[in-house]
N, C-alpha and C positions, 0 to 999 in steps of 0.2 A: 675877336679881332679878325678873323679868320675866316669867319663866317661871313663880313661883309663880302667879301672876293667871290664865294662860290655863287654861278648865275642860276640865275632861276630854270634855265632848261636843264643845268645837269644835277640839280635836286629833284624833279621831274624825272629825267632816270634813273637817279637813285632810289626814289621812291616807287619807281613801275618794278625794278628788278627787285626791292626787296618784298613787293607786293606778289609777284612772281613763285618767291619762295615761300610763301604762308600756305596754310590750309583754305580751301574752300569755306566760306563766310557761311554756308550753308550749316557749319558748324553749330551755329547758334540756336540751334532745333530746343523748344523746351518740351518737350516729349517726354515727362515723368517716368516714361516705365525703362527707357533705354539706358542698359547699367548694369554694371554687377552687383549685385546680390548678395549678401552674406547672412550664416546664421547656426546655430546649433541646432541639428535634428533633435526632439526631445528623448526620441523611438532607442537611438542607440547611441548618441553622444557623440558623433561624427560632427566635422565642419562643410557645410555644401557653401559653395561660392556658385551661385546662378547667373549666366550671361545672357543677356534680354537685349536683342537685339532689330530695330524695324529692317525691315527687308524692301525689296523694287514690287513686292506686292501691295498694294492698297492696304493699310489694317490688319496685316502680317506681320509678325517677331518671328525671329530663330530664337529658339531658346537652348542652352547648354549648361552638364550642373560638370563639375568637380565636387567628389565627395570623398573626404578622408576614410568612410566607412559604407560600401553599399551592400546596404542587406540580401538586395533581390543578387546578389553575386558571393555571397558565405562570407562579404567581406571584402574578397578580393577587389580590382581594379575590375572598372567596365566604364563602357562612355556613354552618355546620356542625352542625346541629339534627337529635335524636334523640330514641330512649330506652333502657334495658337493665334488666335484671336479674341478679340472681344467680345465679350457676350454685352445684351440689353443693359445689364447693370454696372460694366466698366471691368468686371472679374478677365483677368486673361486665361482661355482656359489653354491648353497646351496637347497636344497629341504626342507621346515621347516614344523612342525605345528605349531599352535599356541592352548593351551586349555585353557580356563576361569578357575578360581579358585574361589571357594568362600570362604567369610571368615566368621568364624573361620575355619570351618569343612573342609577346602582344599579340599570338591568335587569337581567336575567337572560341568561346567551346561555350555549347548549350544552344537554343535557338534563342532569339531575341526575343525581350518580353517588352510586350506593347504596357507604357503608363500612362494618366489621364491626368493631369496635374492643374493643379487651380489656385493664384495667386491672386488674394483678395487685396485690393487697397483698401488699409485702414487709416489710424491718425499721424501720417508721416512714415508708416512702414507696409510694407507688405506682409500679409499670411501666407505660407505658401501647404498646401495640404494637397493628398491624393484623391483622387474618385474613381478608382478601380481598385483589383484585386491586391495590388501591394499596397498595404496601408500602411500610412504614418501622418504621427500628430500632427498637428499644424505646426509649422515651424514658424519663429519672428525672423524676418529679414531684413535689413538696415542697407541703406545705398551706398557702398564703398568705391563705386567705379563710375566715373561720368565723360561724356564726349568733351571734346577742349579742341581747340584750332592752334594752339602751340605744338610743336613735335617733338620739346624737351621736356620729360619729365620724365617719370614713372610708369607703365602701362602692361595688364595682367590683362590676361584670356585663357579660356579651355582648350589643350586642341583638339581637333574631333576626330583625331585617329586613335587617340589612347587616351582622353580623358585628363590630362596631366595640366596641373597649372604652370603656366607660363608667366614669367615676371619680365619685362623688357626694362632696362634704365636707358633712355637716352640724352645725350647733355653734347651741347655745342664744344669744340676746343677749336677755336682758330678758324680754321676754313670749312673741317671737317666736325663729324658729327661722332662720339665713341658711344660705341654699342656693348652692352653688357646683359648678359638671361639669366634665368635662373630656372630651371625646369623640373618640376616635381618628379616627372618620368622624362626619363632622357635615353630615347628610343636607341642613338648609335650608341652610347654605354651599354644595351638592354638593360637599360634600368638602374643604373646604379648611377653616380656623379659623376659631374664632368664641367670643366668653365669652359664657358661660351664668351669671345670676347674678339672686338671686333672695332671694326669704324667707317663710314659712309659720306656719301656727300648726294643733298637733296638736288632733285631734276626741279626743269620751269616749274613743273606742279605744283611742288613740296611735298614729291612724292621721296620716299630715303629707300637708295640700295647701300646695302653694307656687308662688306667680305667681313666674314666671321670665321672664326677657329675653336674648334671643338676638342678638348684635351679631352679622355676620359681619366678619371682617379681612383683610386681602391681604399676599401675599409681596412684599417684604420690610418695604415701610416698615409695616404693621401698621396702616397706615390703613383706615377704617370704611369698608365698600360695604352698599351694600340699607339701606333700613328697618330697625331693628330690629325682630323677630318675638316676641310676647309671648304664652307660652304656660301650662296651668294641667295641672304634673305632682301623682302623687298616689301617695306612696308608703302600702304598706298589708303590715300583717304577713300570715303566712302562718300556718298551725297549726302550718308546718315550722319554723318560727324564722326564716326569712331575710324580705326586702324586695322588693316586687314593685311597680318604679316604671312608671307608665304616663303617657299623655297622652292625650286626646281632644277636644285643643281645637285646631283647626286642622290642624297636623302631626300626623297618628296617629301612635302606638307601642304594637302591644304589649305586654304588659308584661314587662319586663327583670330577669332573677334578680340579689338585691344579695347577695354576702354582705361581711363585716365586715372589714375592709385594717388598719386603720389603731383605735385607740382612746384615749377620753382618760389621760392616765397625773398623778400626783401628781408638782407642781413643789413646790420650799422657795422 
């Protein structure tokens, strides 16, 4: 009933402004290799999560790994930041380094060790194996992360200061948008837990800034140490389709490749 009333020009702006707020339609890239990665090293039993990303160069990826277990570091945490291209046969090959991290203090210690990485397309997954001095088996990798042009979901990246997975939840309420992380390394705790929780409202773009609040917590009883740390992330699409979250308020980051984990799905 109510719908006859409304005129044709202000559905017309209703539809320019909410067009306003969407991601770049550029979104819609079917670019196989762009995505996270997941898989069990066979070597030592660790989880690598790979983030494969196109870049503003022609036939260029960034590639970045999270790995529960890195050998070429005795184990410990290091970050594993690159880039590759395609060879004649479709193989992506990868130039990496790999740096040691120490913990808490996420120095550095050791010199960087240069790796040559080589992920094969097979029948629906990737191999991912080395071609240099650090060896390991070929890993199977399965696509658990894809670009999406909605900003409500679910969304995981590496960061490339410390190697740590990031889990971003984003979900509409009202006008605003609530922010939630979850961080494998969470550099203002050094290292140990802390909620991250927050909420934002998207610009013309549908780009989202969002003040967040960083509690840090202790093992076991989960009680609060430090001030909480109150910072202003800012996620922003890409022309590639993915989410590129940053900060430069206080804590630098940055910016963290997102792709899409998780989306909303239709409940009865």
């Amino acid at each position: 009933m109510f719908a006859k009333k409304i005129k044709p020009v202000v559905l017309a702006i209703a539809g320019a402004i909410f067009h306003g707020l969407a991601a770049p339609s550029i979104a819609q890239t079917t670019d196989p290799l762009q995505g996270l990665w997941a898989g069990n090293d066979p070597s030592d039993g660790g989880l690598q999560t790979w983030s494969i990303a196109a870049t503003d160069v022609a036939g260029e990826y960034q590639v970045r790994l999270s790995d529960t277990y890195l050998r070429a570091c005795s184990g410990n945490r290091g970050s594993v930041l690159g880039k590759g291209k395609l060879d004649q046969d479709g193989n992506l090959i990868a130039e990496l380094k790999i740096q040691c991290l120490a913990n808490p203090t996420n120095e550095a210690y050791i010199d960087p060790i240069d790796l040559n990485f080589v992920f094969k397309p097979r029948n629906g997954y990737l191999e991912g194996s080395t071609a240099s001095s650090v060896t390991q088996l070929p890993s199977t990798l399965f696509k658990t992360g894809f670009i999406s042009d909605n900003i409500e979901g679910i969304w995981s990246g590496t960061d490339p200061d410390d190697s740590g997975l990031q889990t971003w939840i984003i979900v509409r309420k009202g006008k605003a948008y609530q922010v939630r992380a979850n961080d494998t390394y969470l550099r203002t705790c050094t290292g140990n837990r802390g909620s991250i929780l927050g909420k934002g409202t998207l610009d013309q773009d549908g780009n989202l800034s969002a003040d967040m609040e960083i509690q840090c917590h202790s093992n076991p009883t989960n009680e609060r140490y430090l001030a909480p740390v109150h910072l202003n992330f800012s996620f922003k699409w890409t022309v590639h389709g993915y989410l590129e979250v940053s900060t430069s308020s206080g804590v630098t980051q940055p910016p963290t490749t997102l792709f899409k984990t998780a989306e909303k799905t239709a409940l009865k």
